[in-house]
Residue, then its C-alpha position, 0 to 999 in steps of 0.5 A: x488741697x487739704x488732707x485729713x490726717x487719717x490719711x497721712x501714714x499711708x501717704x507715706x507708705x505709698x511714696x515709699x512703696x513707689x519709690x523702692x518698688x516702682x514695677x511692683x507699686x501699683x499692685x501694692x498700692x491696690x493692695x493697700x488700699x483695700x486692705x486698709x479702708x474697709x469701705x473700699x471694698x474693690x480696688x482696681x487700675x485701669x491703664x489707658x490703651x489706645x482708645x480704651x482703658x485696659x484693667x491692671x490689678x485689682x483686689x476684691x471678692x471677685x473679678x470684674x467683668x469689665x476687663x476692657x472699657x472704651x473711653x467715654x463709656x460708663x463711669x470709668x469711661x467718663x472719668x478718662x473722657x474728661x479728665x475729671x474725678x467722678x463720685x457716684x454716691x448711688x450708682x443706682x440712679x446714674x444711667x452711665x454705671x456699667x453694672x459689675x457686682x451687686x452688692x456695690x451701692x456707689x464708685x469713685x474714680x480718680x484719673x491718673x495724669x501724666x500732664x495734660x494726658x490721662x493714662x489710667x485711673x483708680x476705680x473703688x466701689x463701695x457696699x453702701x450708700x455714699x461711701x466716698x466722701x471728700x476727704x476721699x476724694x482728695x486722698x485718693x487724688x493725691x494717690x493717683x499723681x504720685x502712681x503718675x509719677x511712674x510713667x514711663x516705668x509702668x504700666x506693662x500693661x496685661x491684657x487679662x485681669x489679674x489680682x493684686x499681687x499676682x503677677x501679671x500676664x507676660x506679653x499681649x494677646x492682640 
């Protein structure tokens, strides 16, 4: 897979962010990809719990409502159903989007796998049209197999949403 060079040095610092700070890498590595793509304007990790996918950390102008998702339902959903990555350029046309902010014009999310096994995914909305391009696509694969790399190490996963950077929850509430 073919990724533009643009991408290169942030590749970098991810595989070092993972490697140093494995605990602490995926509220880093949302971090940074927020921080350093402007047309990423939220940036979250779900982790896959049991039957539904359970939002990590994020960054973003606010907080999602979407805190719990089953799998098979919307976008997010059916990225983790099939194990595939899917890009909306026009979330407006695609029955499937759940509805979160406004101001979002299109999505993409990028499963995160453990060998055959979908144990989370990267989702990134963006404010206009068709903001994900293949480029995107490839760069953000690329992201989600080294953030595979952690499994078992993480996910702890929090049962409430908390931002990038923040620490998350201790314990789960069930």
């Amino acid at each position: 897979m073919f990724l533009p060079m643009e991408f290169s040095q942030e590749l970098s610092e991810i595989r070092t962010i993972i490697t140093l700070t494995p605990r602490e890498a995926p509220d880093r590595v949302v971090e940074l990809l927020h921080d350093r793509f402007p047309h990423y304007d939220w940036v979250g990790i779900y982790w896959v719990e049991r039957r539904d996918l359970v939002l990590g950390p994020w960054k973003g102008p606010e907080a999602t409502e979407h805190t719990r998702i089953p799998i098979g339902k919307g976008v997010c959903g059916a990225a983790a159903a099939s194990g595939r990555t899917e890009v909306v350029p026009d979330v407006s046309k695609d029955p499937r989007y759940l509805a979160c902010f406004a101001s979002t014009k299109s999505e993409i999310v990028v499963p995160i796998r453990a060998g055959t096994r979908v144990i989370g995914e990267i989702d990134i909305d963006g404010k206009e049209l068709n903001a994900f391009g293949p480029s995107d696509r490839a760069f953000l694969e690329t992201v989600a197999a080294l953030l595979a790399t952690l499994w078992p190490v993480v996910p702890e996963t929090p049962t409430v949403a908390h931002p990038a950077g923040q620490p998350a929850p201790a314990g789960n509430s069930s």
